[in-house]
ZAMARGU-4260 file (C-alpha; in steps of 0.2 Angstrom, whole numbers, plus 5000, padded with zeros to 4 digits):
<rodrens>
0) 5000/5000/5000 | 5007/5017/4998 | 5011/5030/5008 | 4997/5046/5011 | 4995/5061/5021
5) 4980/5061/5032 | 4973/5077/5027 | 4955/5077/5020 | 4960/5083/4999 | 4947/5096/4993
10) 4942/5100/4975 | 4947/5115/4966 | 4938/5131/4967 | 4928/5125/4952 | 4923/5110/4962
15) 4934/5097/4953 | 4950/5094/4951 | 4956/5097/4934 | 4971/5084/4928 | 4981/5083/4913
20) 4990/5065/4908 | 5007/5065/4901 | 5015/5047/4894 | 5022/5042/4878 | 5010/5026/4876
25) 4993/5030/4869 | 4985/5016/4875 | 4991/5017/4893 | 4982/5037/4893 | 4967/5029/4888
30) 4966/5017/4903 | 4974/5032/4915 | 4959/5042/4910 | 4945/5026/4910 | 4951/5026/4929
35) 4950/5043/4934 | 4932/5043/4924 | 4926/5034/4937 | 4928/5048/4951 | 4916/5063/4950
40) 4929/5077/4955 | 4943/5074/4943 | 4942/5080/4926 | 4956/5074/4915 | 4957/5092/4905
45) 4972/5088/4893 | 4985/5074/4887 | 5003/5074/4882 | 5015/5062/4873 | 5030/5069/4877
50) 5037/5083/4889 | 5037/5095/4874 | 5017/5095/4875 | 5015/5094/4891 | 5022/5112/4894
55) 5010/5118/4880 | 4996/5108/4889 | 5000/5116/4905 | 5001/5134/4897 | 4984/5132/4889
60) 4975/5122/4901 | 4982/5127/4919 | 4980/5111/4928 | 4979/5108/4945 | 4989/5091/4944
65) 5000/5086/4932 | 5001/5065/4929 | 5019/5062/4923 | 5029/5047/4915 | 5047/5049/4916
70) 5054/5039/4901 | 5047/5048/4887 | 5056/5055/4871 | 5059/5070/4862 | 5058/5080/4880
75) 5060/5066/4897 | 5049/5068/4913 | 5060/5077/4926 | 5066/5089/4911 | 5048/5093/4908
80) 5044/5094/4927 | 5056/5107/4930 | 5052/5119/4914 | 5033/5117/4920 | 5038/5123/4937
85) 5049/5136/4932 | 5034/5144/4920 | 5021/5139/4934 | 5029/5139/4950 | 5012/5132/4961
90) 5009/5119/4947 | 5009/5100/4957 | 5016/5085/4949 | 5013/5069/4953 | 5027/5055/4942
95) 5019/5038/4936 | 5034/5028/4933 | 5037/5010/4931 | 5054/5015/4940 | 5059/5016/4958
100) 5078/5018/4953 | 5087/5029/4968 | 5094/5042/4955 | 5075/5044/4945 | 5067/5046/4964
105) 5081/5059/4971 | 5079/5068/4955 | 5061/5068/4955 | 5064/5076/4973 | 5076/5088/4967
110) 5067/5093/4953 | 5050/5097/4965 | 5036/5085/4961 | 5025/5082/4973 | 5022/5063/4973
115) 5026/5049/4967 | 5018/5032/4962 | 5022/5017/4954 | 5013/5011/4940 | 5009/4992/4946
120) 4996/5005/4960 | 4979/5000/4961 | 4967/5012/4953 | 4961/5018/4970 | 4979/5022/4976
125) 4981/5033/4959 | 4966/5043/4963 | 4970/5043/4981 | 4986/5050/4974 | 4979/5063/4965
130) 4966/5071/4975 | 4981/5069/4990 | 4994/5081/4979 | 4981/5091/4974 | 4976/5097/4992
135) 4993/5100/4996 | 4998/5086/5002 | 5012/5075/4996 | 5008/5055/4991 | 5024/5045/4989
140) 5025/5026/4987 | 5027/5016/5004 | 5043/5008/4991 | 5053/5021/4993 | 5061/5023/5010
145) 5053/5035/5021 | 5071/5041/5028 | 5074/5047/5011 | 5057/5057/5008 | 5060/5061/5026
150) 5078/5068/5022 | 5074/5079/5007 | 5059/5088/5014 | 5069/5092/5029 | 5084/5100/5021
155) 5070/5109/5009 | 5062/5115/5027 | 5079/5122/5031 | 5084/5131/5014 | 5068/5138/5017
160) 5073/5147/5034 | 5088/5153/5028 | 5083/5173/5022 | 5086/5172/5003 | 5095/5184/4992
165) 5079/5194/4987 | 5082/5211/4978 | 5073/5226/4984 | 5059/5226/4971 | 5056/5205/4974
170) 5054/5207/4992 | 5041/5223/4988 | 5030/5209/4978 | 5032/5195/4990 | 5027/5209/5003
175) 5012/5213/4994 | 5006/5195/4988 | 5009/5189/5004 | 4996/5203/5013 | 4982/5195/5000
180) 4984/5207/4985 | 4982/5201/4966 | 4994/5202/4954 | 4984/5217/4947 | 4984/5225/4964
185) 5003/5226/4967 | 5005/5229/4949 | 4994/5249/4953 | 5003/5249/4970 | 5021/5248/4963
190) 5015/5257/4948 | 5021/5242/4936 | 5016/5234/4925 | 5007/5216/4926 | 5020/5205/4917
195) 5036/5213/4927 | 5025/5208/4943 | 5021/5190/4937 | 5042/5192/4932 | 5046/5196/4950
200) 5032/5185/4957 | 5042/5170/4946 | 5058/5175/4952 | 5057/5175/4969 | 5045/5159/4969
205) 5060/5150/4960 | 5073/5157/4973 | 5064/5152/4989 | 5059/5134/4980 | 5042/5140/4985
210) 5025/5134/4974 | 5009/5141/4979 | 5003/5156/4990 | 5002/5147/5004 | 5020/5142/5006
215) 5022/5162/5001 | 5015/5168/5015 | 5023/5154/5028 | 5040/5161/5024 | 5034/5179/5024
220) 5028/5177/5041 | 5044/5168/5046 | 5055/5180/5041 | 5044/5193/5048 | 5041/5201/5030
225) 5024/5203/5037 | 5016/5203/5054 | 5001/5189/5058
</rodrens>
């Protein structure tokens, strides 16, 4: 049985969880998809054959969880993952692989997914997997050793005290998005304009290894950027 967090996952504001599938075998989308058919809160909104389309599926589509294979051609999984989460830094990836290989797991890790499962895992467990990442919460495999998942989010929760090397402008946005205002917002505030916001937003998301506004507002709070 795999591993999950307790936490009680949540649909989307929309009221379901919209997916997107990513694998180079046509025929293995097509029984991914039959599975997640049967579950009345997650929409499989877009498919990929390789990591190439699954940035312009992302781009398009905005999916709350990306389904990705690691092995694929033309662009590989953990490439993919990490040019989806440098254009959509709160994106959440969860890797179907066939492979529990050390390297293709700490990479994973590295690269930020937020789960991963095998894909000998019942159908329930995938869509436990699913809804799991897509709360928040992380879903990796009871396979891999706990010590290791253990290990890579506590040196993550460490880099993530440490005060990062923000310039002025950066820690004005993170300021501002932290304290609840849109992108629009701090854009009229900062007199700006919207894209050099989202460019500062990206920026300084990437720098602190930091995904969705959630996490944003921990480490403001943390390093006392603003008061509770």
């Amino acid at each position: 049985m795999d591993t999950v967090t307790t936490a009680h996952p949540s649909a989307t504001s929309t009221g379901f969880i919209r997916i997107i599938l990513v694998d180079d075998h046509t025929i293995l989308r097509q029984g991914i998809r039959r599975i997640f058919e049967t579950d009345p809160i997650i929409q499989v909104v877009g498919e990929a054959k390789d990591g190439r389309e699954a940035i312009d599926v992302v781009r398009s589509e905005r999916p709350d969880v990306i389904v990705m294979d690691l092995a694929m051609p033309a662009l590989n999984g953990l490439d993919a993952t990490r040019r989806i989460l440098k254009m959509q830094p709160d994106a959440r990836i969860l890797v179907l692989s066939m492979y529990l290989d050390d390297d293709y797991v700490t990479q994973s890790l590295e690269a930020g997914v937020s789960g991963y499962i095998l894909k000998d895992a019942p159908a329930h467990d995938l869509i436990r997997a699913v809804k799991s990442v897509a709360s928040g919460d992380g879903y990796f495999t009871s396979r891999i050793p706990a010590s290791t998942v253990a290990r890579y989010r506590a040196r993550r929760a460490e880099d993530k005290e440490r005060p990062a090397d923000l310039t002025r402008r950066e820690r004005e946005v993170l300021k501002l998005l932290a304290e609840g205002h849109t992108v629009k917002k701090v854009a009229e505030v900062m007199s700006l304009s919207q894209k050099t916001v989202d460019t500062h937003k990206t920026n300084l998301m990437k720098k602190l290894d930091i995904h969705n506004r959630v996490e944003l507002v921990k480490y403001a709070i943390q390093q006392k950027i603003i008061q509770v």
